[in-house]
N, C-alpha and C positions, 0 to 999 in steps of 0.2 A: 207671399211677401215674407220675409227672409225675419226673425224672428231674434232680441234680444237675448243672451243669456244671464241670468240673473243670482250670481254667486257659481258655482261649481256642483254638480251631482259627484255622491261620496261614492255610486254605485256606474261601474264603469257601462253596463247597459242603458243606463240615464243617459249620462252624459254624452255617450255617444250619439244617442237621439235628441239629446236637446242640440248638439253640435252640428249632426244633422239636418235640422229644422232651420237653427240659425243661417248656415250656409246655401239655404234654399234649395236644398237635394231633397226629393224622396228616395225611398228606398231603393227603388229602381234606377234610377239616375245615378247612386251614390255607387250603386252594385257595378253598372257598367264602366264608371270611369276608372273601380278597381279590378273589372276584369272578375265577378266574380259572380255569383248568381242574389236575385233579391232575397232568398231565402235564406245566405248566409248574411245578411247584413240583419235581417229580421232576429236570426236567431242568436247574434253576438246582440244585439240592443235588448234579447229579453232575456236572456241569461247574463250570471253575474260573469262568465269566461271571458279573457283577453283573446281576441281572435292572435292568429301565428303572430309571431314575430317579427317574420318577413312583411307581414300586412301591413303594419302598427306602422313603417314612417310613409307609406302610401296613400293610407287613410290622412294621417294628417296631413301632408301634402294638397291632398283634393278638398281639405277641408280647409285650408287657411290656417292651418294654425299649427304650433311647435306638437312632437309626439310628447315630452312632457306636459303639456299643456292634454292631449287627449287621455293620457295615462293619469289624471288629475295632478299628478305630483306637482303642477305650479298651475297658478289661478288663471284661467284663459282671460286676456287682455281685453277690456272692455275697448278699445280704440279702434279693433280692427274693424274694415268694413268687407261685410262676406262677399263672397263673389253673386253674381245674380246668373239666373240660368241662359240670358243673354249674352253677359261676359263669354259662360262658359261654351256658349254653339259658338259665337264669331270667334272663339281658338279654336275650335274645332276645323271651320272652315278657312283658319289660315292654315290649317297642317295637310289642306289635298292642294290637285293638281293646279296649275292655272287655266286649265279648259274650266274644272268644275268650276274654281271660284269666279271666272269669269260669268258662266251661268246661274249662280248662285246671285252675285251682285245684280246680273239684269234680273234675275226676277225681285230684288229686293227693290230695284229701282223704280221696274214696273208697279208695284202697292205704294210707294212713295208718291209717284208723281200722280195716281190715282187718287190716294189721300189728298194729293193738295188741288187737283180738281175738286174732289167736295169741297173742301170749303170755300174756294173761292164761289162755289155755285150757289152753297148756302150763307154767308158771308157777307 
């Protein structure tokens, strides 16, 4: 469940994992959508270094929020609301084929209408 921030971390390895946690990314989710490995997002969150520069409007990009805001320099917005890791698959499956998403949808539809057999069964 996608996690309040509560003021700003003055240490940008904080923050980026508190920002991380907000936006409902683990490490590995946060690594893939920047195309990079878990082990570099692990080792910008525990050390005090700014990952590249070129990273920096990426990261906040996939996070929801301004690169000043991830560079602490302005206080991240308490109104936004994070993205959920649901949001983040159904973009994902508008950006393939129409064969996929077509097969995609039937199987989504298949657990759907499956779900609403239980309950009418238990109900």
């Amino acid at each position: 469940m996608p996690r309040k921030i509560s003021g700003h971390a003055t240490d940008f390895g904080e923050r980026l994992t508190a920002l991380r946690k907000a936006a409902g990314f683990t490490q590995v989710e946060l690594a893939n959508e920047l195309g990079v490995t878990q082990r570099m997002i692990s080792y910008y969150e525990s050390h005090a270094e700014h990952p590249p520069a070129n990273l920096i409007p990426r990261m906040a990009r996939a996070l929801g929020i301004s690169a000043d805001e991830l560079l602490g320099i302005k206080p991240v917005k308490k109104s936004r609301q994070p993205d959920t890791r649901l949001q983040r698959r159904l973009q994902q499956i508008e950006k393939m084929g129409t064969k996929e998403k077509r097969r995609v949808m039937q199987l989504l539809d298949t657990f759907i209408e499956n779900e609403q057999l239980k309950r009418k069964a238990n109900g």
